[in-house]
C-alpha positions as CSV (number, residue, x, y, z in Angstrom):
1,X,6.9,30.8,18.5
2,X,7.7,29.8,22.1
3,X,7.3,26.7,23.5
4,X,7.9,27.0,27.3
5,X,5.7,29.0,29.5
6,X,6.7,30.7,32.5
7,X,5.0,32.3,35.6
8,X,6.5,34.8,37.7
9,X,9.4,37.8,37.6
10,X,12.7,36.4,39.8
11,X,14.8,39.0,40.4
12,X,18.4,38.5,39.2
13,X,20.9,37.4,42.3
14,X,24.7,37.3,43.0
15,X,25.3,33.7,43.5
16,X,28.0,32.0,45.0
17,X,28.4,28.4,45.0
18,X,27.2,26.0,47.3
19,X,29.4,22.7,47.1
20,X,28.6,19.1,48.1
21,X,32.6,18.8,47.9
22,X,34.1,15.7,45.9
23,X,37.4,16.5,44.7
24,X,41.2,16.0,45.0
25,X,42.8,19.2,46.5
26,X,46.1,18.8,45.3
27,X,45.3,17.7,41.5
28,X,47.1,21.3,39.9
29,X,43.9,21.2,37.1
30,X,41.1,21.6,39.2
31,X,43.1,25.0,40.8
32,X,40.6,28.0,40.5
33,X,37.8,25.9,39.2
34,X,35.3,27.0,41.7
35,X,36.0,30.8,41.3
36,X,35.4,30.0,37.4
37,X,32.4,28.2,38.0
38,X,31.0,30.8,40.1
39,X,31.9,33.4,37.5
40,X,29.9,31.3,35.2
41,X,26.8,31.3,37.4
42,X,26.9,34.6,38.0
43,X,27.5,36.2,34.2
44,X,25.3,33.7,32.7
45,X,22.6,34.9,34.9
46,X,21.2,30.9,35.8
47,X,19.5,29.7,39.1
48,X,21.7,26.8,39.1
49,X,23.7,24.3,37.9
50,X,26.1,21.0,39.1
51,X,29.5,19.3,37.2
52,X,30.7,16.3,37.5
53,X,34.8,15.8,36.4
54,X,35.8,12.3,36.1
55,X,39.3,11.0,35.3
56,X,39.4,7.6,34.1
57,X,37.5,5.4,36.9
58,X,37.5,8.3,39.4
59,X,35.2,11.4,39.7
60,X,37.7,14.1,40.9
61,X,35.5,16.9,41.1
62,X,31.9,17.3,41.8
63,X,30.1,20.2,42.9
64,X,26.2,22.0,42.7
65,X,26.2,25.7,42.3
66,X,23.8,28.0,43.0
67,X,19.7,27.0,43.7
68,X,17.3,24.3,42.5
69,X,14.7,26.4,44.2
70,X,15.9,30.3,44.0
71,X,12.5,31.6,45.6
72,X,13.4,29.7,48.9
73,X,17.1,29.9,48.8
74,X,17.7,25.8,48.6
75,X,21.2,24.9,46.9
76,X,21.8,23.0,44.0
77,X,24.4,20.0,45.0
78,X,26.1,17.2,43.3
79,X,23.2,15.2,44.2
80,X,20.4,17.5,42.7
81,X,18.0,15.8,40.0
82,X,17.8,17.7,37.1
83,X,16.1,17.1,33.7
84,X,18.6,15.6,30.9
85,X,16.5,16.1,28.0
86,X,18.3,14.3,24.7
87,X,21.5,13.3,26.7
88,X,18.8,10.2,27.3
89,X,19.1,9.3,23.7
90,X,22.4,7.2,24.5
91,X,20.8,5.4,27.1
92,X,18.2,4.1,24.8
93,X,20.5,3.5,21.6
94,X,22.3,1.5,24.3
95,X,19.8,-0.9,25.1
96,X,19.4,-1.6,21.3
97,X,23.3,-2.4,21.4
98,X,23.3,-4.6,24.7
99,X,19.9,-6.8,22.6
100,X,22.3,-7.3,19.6
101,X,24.9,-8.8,21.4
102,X,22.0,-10.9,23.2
103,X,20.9,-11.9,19.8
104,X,17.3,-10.5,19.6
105,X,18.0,-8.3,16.7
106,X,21.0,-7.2,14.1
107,X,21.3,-3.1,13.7
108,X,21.5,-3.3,10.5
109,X,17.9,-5.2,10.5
110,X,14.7,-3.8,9.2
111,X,13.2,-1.5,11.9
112,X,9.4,-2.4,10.8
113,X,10.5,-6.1,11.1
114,X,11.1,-5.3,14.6
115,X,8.1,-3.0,14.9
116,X,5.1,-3.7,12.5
117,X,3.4,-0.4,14.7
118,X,6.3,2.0,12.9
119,X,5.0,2.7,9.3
120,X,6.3,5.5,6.5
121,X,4.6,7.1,4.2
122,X,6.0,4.6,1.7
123,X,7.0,1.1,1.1
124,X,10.9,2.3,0.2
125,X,11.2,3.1,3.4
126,X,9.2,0.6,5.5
127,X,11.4,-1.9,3.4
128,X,14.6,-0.4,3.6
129,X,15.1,1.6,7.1
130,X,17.5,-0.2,9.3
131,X,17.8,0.1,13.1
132,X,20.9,1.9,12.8
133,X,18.9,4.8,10.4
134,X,17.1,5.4,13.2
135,X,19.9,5.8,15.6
136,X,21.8,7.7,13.5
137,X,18.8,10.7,12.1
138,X,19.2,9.6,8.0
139,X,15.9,7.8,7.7
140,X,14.9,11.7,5.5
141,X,12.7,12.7,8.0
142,X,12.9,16.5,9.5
143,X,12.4,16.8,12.4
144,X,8.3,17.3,13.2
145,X,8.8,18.5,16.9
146,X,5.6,20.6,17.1
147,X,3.7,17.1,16.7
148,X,5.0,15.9,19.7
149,X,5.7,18.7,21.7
150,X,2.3,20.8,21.5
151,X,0.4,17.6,20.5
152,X,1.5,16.1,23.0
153,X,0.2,12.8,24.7
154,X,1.3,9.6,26.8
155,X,0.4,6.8,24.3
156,X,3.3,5.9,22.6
157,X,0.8,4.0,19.6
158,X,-0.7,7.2,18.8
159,X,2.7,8.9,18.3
160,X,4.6,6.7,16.8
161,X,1.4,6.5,14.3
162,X,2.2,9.9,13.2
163,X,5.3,8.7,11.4
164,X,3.5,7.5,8.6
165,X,1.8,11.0,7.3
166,X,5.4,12.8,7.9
167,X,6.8,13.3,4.0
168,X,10.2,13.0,3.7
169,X,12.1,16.1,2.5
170,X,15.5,14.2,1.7
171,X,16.5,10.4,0.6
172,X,17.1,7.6,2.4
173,X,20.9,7.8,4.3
174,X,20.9,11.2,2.2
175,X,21.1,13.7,4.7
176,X,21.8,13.9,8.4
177,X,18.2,15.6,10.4
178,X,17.6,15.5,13.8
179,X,14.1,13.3,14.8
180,X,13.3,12.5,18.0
181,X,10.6,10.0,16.4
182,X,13.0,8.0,15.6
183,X,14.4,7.4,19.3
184,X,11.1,6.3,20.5
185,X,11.0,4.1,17.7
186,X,14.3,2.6,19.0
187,X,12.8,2.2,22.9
188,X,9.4,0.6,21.8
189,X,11.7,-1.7,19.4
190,X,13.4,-2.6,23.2
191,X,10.3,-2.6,24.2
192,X,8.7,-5.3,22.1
193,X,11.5,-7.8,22.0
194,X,12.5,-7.5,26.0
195,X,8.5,-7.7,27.1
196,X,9.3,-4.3,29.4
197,X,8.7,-1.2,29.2
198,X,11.3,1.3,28.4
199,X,11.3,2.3,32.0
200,X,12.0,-1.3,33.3
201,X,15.0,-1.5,30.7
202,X,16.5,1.7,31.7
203,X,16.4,1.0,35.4
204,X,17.3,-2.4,35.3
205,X,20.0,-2.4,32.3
206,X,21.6,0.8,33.1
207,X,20.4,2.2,36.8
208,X,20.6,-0.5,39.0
209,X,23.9,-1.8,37.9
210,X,25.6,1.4,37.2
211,X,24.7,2.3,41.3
212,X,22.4,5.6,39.3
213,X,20.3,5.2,42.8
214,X,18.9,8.8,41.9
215,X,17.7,8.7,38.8
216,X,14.4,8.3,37.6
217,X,12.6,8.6,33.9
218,X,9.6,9.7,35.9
219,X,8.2,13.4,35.8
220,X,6.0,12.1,38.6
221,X,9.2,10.9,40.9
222,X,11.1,14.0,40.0
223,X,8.6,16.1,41.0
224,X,8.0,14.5,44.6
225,X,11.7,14.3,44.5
226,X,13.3,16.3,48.1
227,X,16.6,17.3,46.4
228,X,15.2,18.2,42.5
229,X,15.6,20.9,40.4
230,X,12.4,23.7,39.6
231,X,12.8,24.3,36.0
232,X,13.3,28.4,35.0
233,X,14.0,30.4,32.4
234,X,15.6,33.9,31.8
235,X,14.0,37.4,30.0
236,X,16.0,39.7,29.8
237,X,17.9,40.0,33.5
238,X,15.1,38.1,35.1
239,X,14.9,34.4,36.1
240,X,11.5,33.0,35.6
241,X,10.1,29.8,36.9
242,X,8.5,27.8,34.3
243,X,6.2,24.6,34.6
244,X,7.7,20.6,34.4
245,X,6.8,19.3,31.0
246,X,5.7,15.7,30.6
247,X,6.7,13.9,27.9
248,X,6.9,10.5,29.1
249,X,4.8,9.4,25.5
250,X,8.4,10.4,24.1
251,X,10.1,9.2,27.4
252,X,13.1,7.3,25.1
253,X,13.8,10.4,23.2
254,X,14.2,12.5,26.4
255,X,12.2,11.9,29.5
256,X,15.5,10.6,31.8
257,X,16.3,12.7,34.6
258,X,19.3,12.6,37.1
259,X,22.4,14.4,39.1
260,X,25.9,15.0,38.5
261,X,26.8,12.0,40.7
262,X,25.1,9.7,38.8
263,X,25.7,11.0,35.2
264,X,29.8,10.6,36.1
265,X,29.0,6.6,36.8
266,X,27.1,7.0,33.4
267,X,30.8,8.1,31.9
268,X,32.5,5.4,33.7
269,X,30.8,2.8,31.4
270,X,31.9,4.7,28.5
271,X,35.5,5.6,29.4
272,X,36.0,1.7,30.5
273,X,34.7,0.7,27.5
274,X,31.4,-0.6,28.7
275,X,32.7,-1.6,31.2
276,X,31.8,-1.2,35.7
277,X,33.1,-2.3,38.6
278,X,35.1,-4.6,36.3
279,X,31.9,-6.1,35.4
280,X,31.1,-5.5,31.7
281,X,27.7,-4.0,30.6
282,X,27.7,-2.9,27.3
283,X,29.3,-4.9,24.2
284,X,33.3,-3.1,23.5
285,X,32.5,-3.2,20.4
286,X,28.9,-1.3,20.7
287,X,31.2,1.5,22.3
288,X,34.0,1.7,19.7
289,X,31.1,1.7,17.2
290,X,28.3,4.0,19.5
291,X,31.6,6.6,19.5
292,X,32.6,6.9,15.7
293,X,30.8,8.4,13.5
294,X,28.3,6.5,11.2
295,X,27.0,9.7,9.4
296,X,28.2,12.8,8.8
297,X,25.8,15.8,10.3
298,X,27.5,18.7,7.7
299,X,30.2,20.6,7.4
300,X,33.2,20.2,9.7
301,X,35.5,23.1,8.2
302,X,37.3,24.9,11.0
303,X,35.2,28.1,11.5
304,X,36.8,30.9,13.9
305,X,38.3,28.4,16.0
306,X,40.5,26.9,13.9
307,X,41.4,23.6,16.0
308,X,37.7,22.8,16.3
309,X,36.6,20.6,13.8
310,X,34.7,17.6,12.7
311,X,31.0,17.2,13.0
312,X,29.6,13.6,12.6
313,X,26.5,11.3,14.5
314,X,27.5,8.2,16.0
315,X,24.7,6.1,17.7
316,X,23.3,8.4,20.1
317,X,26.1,10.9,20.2
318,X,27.3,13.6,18.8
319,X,31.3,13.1,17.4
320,X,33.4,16.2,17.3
321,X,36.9,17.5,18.1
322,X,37.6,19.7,20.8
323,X,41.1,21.5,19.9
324,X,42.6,18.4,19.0
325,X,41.0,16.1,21.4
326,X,38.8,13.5,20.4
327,X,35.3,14.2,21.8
328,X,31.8,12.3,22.3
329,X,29.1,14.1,23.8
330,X,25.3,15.0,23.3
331,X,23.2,17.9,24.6
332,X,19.5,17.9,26.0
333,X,17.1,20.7,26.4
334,X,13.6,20.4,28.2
335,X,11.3,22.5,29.3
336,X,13.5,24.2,32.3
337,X,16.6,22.1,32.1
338,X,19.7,22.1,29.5
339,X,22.5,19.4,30.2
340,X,26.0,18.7,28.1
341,X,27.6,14.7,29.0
342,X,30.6,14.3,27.2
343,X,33.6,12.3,26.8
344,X,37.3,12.2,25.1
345,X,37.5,8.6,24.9
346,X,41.9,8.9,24.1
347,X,41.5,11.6,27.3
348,X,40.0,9.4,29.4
349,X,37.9,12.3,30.4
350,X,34.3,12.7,31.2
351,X,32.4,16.0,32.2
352,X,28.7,16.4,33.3
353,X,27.0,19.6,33.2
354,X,22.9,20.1,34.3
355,X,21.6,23.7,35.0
356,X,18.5,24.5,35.6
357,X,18.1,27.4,32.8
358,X,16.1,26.7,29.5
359,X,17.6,26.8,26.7
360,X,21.1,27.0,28.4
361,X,24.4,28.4,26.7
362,X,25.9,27.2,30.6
363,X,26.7,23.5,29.8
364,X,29.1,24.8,26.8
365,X,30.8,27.2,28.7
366,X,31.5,25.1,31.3
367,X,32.4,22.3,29.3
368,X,35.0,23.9,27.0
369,X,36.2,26.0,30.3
370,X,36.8,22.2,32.0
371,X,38.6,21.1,28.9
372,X,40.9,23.7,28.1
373,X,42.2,23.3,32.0
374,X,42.4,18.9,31.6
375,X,44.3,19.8,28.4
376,X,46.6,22.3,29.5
377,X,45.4,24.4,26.1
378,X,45.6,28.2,26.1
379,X,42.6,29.6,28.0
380,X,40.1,30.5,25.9
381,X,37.5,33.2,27.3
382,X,34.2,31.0,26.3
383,X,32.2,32.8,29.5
384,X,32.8,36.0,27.7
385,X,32.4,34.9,24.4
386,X,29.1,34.2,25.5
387,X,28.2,37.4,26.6
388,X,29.2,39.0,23.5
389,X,27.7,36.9,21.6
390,X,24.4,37.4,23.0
391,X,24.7,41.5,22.7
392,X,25.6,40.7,18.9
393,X,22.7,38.9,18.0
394,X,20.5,41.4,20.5
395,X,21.6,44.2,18.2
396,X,21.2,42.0,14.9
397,X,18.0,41.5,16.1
398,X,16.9,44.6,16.6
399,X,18.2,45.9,13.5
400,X,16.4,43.2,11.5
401,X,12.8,43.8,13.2
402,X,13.8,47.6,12.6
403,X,14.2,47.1,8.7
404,X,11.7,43.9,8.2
405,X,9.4,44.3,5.7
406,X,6.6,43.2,7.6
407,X,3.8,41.4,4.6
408,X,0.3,42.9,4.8
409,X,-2.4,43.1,2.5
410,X,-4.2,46.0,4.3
411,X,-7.5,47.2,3.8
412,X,-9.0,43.2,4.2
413,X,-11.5,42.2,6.7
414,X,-12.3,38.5,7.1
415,X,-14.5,36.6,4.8
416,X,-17.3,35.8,7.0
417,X,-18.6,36.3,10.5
418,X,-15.7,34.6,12.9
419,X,-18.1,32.0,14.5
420,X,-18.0,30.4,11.0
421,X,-14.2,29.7,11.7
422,X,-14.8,27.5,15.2
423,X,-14.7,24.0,15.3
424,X,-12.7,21.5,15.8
425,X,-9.9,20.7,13.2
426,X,-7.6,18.0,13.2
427,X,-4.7,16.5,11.4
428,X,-3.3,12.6,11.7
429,X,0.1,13.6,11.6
430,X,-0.2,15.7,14.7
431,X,-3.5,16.3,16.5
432,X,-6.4,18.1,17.5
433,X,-6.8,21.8,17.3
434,X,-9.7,23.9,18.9
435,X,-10.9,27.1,17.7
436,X,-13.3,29.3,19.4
437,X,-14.6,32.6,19.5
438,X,-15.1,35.1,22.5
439,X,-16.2,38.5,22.1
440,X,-14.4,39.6,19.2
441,X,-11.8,37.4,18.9
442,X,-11.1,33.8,17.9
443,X,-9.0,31.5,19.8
444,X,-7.1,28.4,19.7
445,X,-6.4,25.7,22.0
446,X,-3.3,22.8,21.0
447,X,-2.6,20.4,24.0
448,X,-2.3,23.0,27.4
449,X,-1.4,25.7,24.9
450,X,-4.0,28.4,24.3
451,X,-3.3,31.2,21.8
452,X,-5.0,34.0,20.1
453,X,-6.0,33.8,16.7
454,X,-4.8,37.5,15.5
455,X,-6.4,38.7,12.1
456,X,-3.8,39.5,9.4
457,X,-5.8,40.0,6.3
458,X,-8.6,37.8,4.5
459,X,-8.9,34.6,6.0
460,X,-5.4,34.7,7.6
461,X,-4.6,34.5,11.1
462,X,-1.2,34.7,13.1
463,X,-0.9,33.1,16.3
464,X,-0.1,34.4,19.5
465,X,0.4,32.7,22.6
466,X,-1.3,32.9,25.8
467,X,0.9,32.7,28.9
468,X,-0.5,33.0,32.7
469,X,-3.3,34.6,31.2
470,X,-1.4,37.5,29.3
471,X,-1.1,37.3,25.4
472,X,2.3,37.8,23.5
473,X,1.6,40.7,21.0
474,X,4.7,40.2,19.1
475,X,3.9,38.6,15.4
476,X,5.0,34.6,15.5
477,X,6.2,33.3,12.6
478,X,3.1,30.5,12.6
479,X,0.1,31.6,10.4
480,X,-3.2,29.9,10.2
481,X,-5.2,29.7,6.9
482,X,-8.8,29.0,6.9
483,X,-10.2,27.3,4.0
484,X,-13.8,27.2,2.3
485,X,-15.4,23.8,0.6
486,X,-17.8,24.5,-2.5
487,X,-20.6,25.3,-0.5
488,X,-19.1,28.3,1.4
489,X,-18.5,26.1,4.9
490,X,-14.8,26.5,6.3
491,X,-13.2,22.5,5.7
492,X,-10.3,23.0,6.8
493,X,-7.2,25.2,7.9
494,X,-3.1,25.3,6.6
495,X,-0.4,26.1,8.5
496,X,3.2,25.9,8.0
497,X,4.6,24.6,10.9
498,X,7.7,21.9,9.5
499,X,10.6,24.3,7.6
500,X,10.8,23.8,4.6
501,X,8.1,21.5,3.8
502,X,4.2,21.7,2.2
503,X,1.5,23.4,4.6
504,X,-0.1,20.9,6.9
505,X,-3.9,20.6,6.1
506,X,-6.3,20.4,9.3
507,X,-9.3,19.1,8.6
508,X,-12.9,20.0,10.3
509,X,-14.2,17.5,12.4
510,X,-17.5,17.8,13.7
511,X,-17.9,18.7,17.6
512,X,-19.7,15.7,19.2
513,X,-21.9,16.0,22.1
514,X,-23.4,13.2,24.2
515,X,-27.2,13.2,24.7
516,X,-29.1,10.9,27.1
517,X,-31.6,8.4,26.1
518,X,-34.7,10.6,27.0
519,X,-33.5,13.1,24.1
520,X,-32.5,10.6,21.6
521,X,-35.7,9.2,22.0
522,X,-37.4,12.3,20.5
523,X,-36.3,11.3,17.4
524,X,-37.0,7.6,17.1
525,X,-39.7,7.3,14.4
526,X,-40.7,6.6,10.6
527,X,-40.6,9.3,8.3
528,X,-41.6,9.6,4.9
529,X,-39.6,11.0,1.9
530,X,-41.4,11.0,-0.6
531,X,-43.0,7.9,-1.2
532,X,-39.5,6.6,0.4
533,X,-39.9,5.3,4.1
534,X,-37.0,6.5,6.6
535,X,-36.5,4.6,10.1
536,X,-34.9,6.3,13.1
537,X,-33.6,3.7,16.0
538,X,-31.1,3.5,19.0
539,X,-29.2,0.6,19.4
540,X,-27.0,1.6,22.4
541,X,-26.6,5.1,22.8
542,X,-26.3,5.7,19.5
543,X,-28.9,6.9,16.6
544,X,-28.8,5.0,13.5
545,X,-30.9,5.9,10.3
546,X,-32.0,3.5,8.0
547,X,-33.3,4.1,4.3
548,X,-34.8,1.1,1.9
549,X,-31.9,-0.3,0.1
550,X,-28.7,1.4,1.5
551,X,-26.4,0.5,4.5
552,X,-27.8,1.0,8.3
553,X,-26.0,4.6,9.0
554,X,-24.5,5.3,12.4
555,X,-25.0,9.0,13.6
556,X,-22.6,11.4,15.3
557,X,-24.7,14.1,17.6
558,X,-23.5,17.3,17.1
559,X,-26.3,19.3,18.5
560,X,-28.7,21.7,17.9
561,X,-30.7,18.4,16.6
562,X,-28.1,17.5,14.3
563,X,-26.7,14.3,13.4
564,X,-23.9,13.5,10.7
565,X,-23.8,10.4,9.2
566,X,-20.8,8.7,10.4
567,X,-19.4,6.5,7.4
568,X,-21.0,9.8,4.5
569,X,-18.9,13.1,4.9
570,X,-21.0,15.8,3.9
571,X,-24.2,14.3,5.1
572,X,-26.6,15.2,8.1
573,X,-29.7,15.0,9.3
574,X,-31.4,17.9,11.3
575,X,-34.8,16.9,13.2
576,X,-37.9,19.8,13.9
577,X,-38.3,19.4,17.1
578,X,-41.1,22.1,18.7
579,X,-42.9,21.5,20.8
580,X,-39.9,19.7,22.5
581,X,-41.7,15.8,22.7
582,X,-41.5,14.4,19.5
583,X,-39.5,15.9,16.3
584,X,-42.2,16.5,13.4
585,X,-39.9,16.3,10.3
586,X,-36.5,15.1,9.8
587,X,-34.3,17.2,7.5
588,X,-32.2,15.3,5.1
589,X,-28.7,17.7,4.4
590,X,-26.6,16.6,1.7
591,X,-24.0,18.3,-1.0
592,X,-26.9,17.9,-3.8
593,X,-29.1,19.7,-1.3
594,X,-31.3,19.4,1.3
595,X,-34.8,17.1,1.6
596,X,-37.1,17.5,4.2
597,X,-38.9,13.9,5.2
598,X,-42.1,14.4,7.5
599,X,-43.3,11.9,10.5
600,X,-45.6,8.6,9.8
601,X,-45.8,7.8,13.5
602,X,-47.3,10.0,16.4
């Protein structure tokens, strides 16, 4: 399944660089960087990127390649805003370190303590996940991305809600897995003991002070921005330009966006040990402690690169080795943008990378390339690596699609006629989907993406996206499966959409409408069941039916002159309405069956 959507064909282009210039011409390491750069940009077939080099307390190289808008030729500089995706996870770890040291809360706290809104699905772990779990992805959580990112919204509450119907799939400290949940947790923490948003804290903890005059966690400010980045993609040979993503609801996970320029002050802090401009910002020993690792992520053998090792989490950063260099440094991917910021704290060295490519091998490349150069180590070819990398998995691919074994059950026909399928369905843990039927298809809308519903056998359906009003005919690996309640009615829908885990249940929810006064007022009335006598009122806008002896019940109008009973699943009322003044009878629908009550009144 995809999750970026793109608009129009971009013919591929030879690049060459275009340079805000900011480096020293006679430091012997940066000799031939631009011509390796540009080879870069050209092979890797990107619109653009920028790198920032900085040495200690000094940026010695920095430099924009390429376009931030390729259909109108504008170059990419040093100054060039560009989406860092997760590389903002360090910011907001960091703000959790500067409040220790300030006293307002311990890492090794409990996180609910800090933020009764955060729940889990059980009491082990509301009582025993620290602040540090959080920063450090052990709290047994996977990672639940399609919540977020197709069910997606600005309220931070109604996200961070979500937590509490995700089932862990490992123990507590147990296992390292990547969950951006648990990064907003850490900003709405900030959040609730600093009285600002996680904006204000950014900008005036770490922007302001740090001169990071571009930067912005606004998609809004980007976007107006005069010197920022489009966001693009590549298929195949072509370069596509896709649409910005907001996903300022999961801003402290990801939503931070800024230039080369900037990013290298970013690395100043780190290299000085939290310290700028002689003036310190974060704690020394948040750094020394933000930069080792606190959990191992898996396996750190030496694979085909043999003095490449180590793979461990520190707080907000990723802790590696780079051919015997000591090396901090975490990735970001967005919608459009890929970044790499990295460190070697015994180096003294810092490198920025931001391109403009989704999805983006670039940062890598260029980030190993930089090092090998800074460390005087025997060139390694990782541009072309690349490249042959990508034909080798192009080919494995093909092969496997060649030889799948593709699971049918032919012969099958669905189980009922497809309008029964519509409705709305929807799920705590993630959201609200819509299916609908046209023609002779059904359809499903998640957040702003759209897909069609196509029929594998029985009551089995694969989705397919929609994209600039074409549909992706290629089999995802997401499958929806409709499910009937006793009496025959579709309740609800599975879908496997966490590895590794149980199907995620949607439920049906009834499709409200809104009806005026004038309409509900065809209803109002005393009706007799029976001997039993049945009173219909508004209080509001709202229908309420009352019955001798039980609760006043609140409706829900879901048309067709049909109410459900609000606080009853599985009961309704339908009202005969004909000759369109006053309804005649009031029909009673229940799972023991159905009772029709006739009008008292005129």
């Amino acid at each position: 399944m995809k999750y970026t959507f793109t608009l129009c064909f971009l013919a591929a282009i030879n690049f060459t660089g275009i340079a805000q210039e900011h480096q020293k011409p006679t430091d012997v390491r940066l000799q031939g960087m631009d011509s390796l750069l540009n080879k870069i940009l050209k092979d890797q077939n990107v619109a653009g990127f920028s790198v920032a080099i900085v040495d200690g307390d000094q940026v010695l190289y920095s430099k924009g390649f390429g376009y931030r808008d390729l259909k109108n030729k504008k170059p990419v500089t040093s100054n060039t805003l560009f989406a860092i995706g997760s590389s903002t996870k360090a910011f907001t770890s960091g703000l959790l370190g500067m409040l220790q040291k300030e006293g307002k809360l311990s890492l090794d706290g409990n996180a609910v303590s800090y933020l009764p809104q955060l729940r889990f699905s059980n009491d082990n772990l509301n009582n025993q996940v620290t602040v540090r779990d959080l920063m450090t992805h052990r709290t047994g959580l996977s990672r639940y991305d399609l919540s977020w990112y197709i069910f997606n919204t600005s309220n931070r509450d109604s996200i961070i809600n979500r937590v509490r119907y995700m089932e862990p799939n490992a123990g507590l400290r147990e296992k390292w897995q990547y969950n951006n949940y648990m990064f907003l947790a850490q900003g709405m923490i900030a959040e609730k003991l600093t009285g600002k948003s996680w904006e204000q804290n950014i900008k005036e903890r770490f922007f302001l002070p740090l001169d990071m005059n571009r930067s912005t966690t606004s998609i809004v400010e980007f976007e107006k921005d005069a010197d920022a980045s489009l966001p693009y993609k590549t298929e195949g040979n072509e370069i596509k330009k896709i649409d910005y993503y907001n996903i300022d609801g999961m801003g402290p996970a990801g939503s931070i966006n800024s230039s080369a320029n900037d990013m290298a002050n970013w690395l100043k802090l780190w290299i000085s040990k939290g310290n700028f401009k002689g003036k310190e910002l974060l704690p020394p020993a948040y750094i020394t402690e933000a930069s080792s690792v606190q959990m191992a992520r898996g396996g750190g053998l030496p694979d085909e690169n043999p003095d490449i090792y180590m793979n461990g989490y520190g707080l907000g950063w990723m802790i590696s080795s780079y051919r015997g260099h000591y090396q901090v440094e975490h990735g970001g991917n967005i919608d459009g943008f890929s970044a790499s910021v990295s460190f070697f704290p015994s180096d003294k060295l810092g490198v920025v990378v931001l391109t403009n490519q989704n999805g983006s091998e670039v940062p890598e490349i260029v980030l190993n390339s930089i090092a090998d150069r800074f460390f005087k180590l025997k060139t390694i070819d990782w541009n072309g690596k690349a490249i042959q990398a990508r034909e080798n998995s192009k080919k494995k691919e093909a092969l496997a699609k060649k030889s799948a074994v593709v699971k049918e059950i032919l012969n099958t026909k669905p189980s009922r006629p497809l309008k029964e399928y519509t409705g709305l369905f929807a799920n705590p843990g993630y959201g609200q989907m819509d299916v609908t039927v046209k023609n002779d298809s059904l359809f499903a809308q998640m957040g702003k993406y759209s897909f069609w519903l196509k029929h594998n056998y029985y009551d089995v359906f694969n989705l397919r996206q929609i994209e600039d009003g074409k549909t992706d005919t290629s089999k995802s690996n997401i499958n929806l499966n409709f499910i009937g309640d006793l009496d025959g009615k579709i309740s609800s829908l599975s879908s496997s959409l966490e590895p590794g885990m149980k199907p995620t249940i949607f439920t049906a929810t009834p499709r409200l409408v809104n009806l005026d006064l004038k309409t509900l007022e065809q209803y109002v009335g005393t009706y007799m069941l029976g001997t039993v006598k049945t009173t219909v009122s508004i209080k509001g806008n709202t229908l309420y039916v009352y019955v001798p002896g039980q609760p006043e019940y609140e409706t829900l109008a879901l048309g067709d002159h049909t109410f459900k009973l609000k606080a009853l699943n599985g009961f309704s009322v339908k009202f005969d309405v004909k000759d369109r003044k006053k309804a005649e009878s009031m029909l009673f629908i229940q799972p023991n069956g159905s009772f029709k009550a006739m009008r008292k009144d005129n």
